[in-house]
N, C-alpha and C positions, 0 to 999 in steps of 0.2 A: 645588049648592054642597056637601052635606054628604055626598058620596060622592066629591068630590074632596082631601078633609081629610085622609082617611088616605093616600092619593099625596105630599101634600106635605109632610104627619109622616113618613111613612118614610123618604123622601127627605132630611128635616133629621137624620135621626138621626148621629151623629158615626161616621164610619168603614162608614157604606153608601154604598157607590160604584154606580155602577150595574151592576156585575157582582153584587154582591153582593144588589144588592136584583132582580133579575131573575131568581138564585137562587134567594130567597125566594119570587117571586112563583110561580114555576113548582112551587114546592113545596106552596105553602099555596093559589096559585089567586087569593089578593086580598090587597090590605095590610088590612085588617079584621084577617083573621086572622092576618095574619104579626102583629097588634098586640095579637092576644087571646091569640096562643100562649104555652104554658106555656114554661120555661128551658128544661126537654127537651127539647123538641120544639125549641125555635130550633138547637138545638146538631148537632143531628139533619141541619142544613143544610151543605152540605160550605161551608166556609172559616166558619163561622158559630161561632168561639171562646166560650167561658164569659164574658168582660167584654163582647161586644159581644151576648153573649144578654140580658145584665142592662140593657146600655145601651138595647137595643129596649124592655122590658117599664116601664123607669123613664122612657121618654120623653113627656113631653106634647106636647100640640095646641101646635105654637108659636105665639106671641100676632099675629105678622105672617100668619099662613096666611087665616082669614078676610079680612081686608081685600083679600089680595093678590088672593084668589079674585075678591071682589069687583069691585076695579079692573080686574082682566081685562076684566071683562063689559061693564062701565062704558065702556071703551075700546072697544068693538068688536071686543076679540081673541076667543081660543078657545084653551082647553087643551084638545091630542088625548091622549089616554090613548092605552099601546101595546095595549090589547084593545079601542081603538074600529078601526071598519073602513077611517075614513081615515089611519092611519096608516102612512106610509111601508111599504111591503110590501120593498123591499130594506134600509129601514133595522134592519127587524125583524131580521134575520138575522147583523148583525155581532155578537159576543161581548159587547158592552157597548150596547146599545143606551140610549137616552135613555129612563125611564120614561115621561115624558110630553113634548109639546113645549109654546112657549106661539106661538099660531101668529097672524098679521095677516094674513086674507085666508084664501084656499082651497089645500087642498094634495090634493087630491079632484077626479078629471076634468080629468087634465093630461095630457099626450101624458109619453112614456117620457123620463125625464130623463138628462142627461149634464153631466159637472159640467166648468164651462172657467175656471181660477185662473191665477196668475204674478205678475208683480212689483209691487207698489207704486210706486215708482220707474220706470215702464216708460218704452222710447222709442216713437215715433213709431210707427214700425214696428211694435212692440209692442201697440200699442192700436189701429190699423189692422187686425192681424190677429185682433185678440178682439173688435172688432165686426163684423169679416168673417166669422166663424166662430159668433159667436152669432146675427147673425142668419138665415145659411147654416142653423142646425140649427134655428133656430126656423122657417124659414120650409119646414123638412121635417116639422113636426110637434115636434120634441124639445122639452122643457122643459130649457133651462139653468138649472144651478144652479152658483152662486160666492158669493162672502162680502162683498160689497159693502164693498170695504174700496176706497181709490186707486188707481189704475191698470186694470190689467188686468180686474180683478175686475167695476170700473165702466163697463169699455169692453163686459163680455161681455153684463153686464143692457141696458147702454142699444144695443147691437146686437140681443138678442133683443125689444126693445121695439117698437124700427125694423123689424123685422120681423114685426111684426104676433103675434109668438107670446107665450108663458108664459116667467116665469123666478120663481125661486127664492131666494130672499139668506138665508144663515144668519150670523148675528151671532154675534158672541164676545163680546157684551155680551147685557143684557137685551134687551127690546122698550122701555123708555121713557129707556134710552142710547145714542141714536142713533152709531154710528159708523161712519167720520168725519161731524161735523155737518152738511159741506157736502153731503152726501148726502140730506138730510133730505126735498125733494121727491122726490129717485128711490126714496125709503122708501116711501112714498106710490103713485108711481108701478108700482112693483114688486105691492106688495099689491092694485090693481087687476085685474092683468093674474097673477092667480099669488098666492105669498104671501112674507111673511118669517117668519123662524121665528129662536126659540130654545132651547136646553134652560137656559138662567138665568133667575134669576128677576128679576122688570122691570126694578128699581132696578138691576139688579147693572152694575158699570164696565166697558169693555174692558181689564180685567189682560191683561197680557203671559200669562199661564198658561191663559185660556180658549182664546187662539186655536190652539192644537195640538190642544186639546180639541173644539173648534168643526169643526176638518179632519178628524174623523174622519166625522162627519155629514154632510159634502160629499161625499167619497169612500162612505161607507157607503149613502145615498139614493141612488147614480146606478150606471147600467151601465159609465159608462167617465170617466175624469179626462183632458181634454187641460190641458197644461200649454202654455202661449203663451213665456214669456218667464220666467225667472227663475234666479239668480246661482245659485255652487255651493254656495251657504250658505242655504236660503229656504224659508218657511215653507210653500210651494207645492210640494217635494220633499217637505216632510213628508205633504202631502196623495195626492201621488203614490207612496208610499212605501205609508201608511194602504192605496191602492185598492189595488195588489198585493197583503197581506198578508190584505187583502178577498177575494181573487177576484176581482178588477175588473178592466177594461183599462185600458192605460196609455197614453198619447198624447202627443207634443210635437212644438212647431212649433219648426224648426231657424230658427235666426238665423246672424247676421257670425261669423265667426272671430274676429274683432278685439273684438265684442263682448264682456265680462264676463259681463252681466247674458244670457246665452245660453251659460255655461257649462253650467247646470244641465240644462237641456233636451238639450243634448248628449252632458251622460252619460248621460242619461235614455236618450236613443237607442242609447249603446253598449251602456246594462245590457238593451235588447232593446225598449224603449216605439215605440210603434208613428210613423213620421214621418211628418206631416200637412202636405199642401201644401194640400190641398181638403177640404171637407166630406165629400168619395165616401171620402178613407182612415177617418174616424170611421165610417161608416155603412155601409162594409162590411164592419168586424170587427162589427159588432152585426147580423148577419143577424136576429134575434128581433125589432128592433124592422121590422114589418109597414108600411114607407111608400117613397111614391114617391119616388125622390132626386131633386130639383130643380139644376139646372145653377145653379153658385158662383162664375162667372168674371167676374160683374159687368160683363159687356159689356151689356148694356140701351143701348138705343137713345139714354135720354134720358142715358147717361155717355159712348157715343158724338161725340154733338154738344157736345161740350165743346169735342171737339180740331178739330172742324171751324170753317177760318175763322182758323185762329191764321198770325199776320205767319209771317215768315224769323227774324226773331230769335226770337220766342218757342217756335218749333217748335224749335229751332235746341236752347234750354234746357231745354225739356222732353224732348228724346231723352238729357240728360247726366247726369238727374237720375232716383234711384233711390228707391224704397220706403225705405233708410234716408238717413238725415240727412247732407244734404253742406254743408260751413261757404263761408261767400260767395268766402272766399279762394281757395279750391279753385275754384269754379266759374268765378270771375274768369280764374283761369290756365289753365282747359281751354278755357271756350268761348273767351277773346282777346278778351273784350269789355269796354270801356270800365266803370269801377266806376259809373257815375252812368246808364250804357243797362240795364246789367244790372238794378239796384236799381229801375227803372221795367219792365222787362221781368219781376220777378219780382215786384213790385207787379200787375199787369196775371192773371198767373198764376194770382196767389192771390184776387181777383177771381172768375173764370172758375172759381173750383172744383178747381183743377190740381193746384197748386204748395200745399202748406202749412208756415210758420217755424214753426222750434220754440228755446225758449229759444237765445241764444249765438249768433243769426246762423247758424241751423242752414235749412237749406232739401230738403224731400223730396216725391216727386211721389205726389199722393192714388191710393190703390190702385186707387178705384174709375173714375178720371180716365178709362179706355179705351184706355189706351197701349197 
């Protein structure tokens, strides 16, 4: 506990960011001594001004530090310091890395991670293909990492879950602000199988201002960001933005023309991000990561026998019906079928595994269905 004190004094001092104090640390070697050092010598630090030398030497132990140490432990978590040996090895490298993290679960003895993020708001289609694709890289070995936030994010842990592998959740809140709530078992979940991590401190809320802050540490941990789904406005561009300026690859899975929320990913693709139809385009710009590529097309025998055995009408519906979301109106007017056979015939569908509604009387055929 009392070698962690001066990490999380340094780290309170007003106007040390983490560039600054990584500075320091590189300078003096510990926060001890960034905390015993004379004026001079702080000033001595490039960006390290005369008020923020005085501000370092007049700071105390703040009163919340022990406790919080405490409650760490108490919890079951783990602060990793960036000079412990499980700390993130690519996270170390960004210009601003996190002094410490506060971490639930293991972040040590994970296959090579790749970060897969996109929209909150996603469609069908959308979370189809970030379960497709997390557990596609899970089940190659990769640790997915995303921010376990709605949609996408949720779709990519609870796909690498499903697939038997590791994933990763970084929070833009503390570790004891669970966000969003409804998340609260795949929190749980996650730290089983992998870990969650944060750089705040436990209590701290999801403000709007950490979650930019939070995307750099997604992007900065991982060799490559694919982005699934997201608008030309989204905080999931900022994350893909962050891995470029990283060194990182960049990846996106193309959606509808007509889509909105598939703007972004589109530009993505024009500014040069690499387009991902299959888990082979992620994993063969990462030649470094050393594993065997497992076939992603989800034809297994037991998604196979879904389609075996289906009437004339409901083959009939499932050849009309696409990965994205078709409204009953529409379907009524293609297949020519009676509104009350259809509504039983997509009843029937959705049964079998096939067919899945999505809000609005939206109707689209399960990826993995074997079509």
């Amino acid at each position: 506990m009392e070698n962690l004190l001066p990490w999380l004094t340094l780290k309170s001092v007003p106007g040390i960011g983490n560039l600054l104090f990584n500075r320091l640390l590189r300078h003096f070697q510990s926060p001890d001594q960034v905390l015993s050092a004379s004026h001079g010598e702080l000033t001595q630090v490039q960006g390290i001004s005369s008020p923020q030398a005085t501000a370092i030497r007049r700071h105390a132990v703040p009163d919340w530090a022990a406790e919080e140490i405490e409650t760490v432990f108490k919890s079951g978590y783990h602060i990793i310091l960036q000079t412990d040996d499980r700390y993130p090895t690519l996270l170390s490298e960004i210009p601003d890395p996190p002094p410490f993290l506060y971490v639930y679960g293991r972040i040590d003895s994970l296959g090579p991670p790749v970060a897969v993020v996109g929209s909150r708001n996603a469609t069908s289609y959308g979370i189809q293909a970030a379960e497709h694709l997390g557990s596609s890289l899970a089940g190659n070995g990769v640790t997915v990492v995303s921010g376990m936030a709605r949609g996408i994010d949720t779709a990519a842990h609870q796909g690498a879950l499903a697939g038997k592998g590791k994933t990763i959740a970084v929070l833009g809140s503390g570790l004891k602000k669970i966000y969003p709530a409804e998340n609260t078992k795949l929190f749980h979940r996650i730290a089983e199988n992998g870990a969650v991590i944060s750089e705040f401190p436990l209590n701290s809320g999801p403000e709007p201002h950490h979650f930019p802050i939070r995307n750099r540490i997604i992007s900065g941990m991982t060799y490559g960001t694919v982005v699934v789904e997201a608008a030309r406005k989204s905080g999931s561009l900022i994350t893909a933005r962050l891995a470029a300026e990283q060194n990182r690859e960049v990846f996106a899975v193309p959606g509808s023309i007509n889509s909105y929320k598939s703007t972004g990913t589109h530009t993505l693709i024009k500014q040069g991000a690499k387009l991902v139809e299959h888990v082979q385009d992620i994993l063969e710009e990462l030649p470094f990561i050393n594993i065997s590529i497992q076939n992603d097309d989800g034809q297994t025998s037991g998604h196979s026998d879904k389609m075996n055995g289906l009437t004339t009408d409901e083959d009939r519906v499932v050849h009309l019906l696409e990965p994205y979301p078709m409204h009953i109106d529409d379907i009524i007017r293609k297949s020519e079928m009676a509104p009350g056979l259809l509504s039983s015939v997509l009843l029937q569908l959705e049964i079998k595994g096939i067919v899945q509604q999505s809000q609005g009387k939206l109707f689209s055929i399960v990826k993995d269905a074997g079509t």
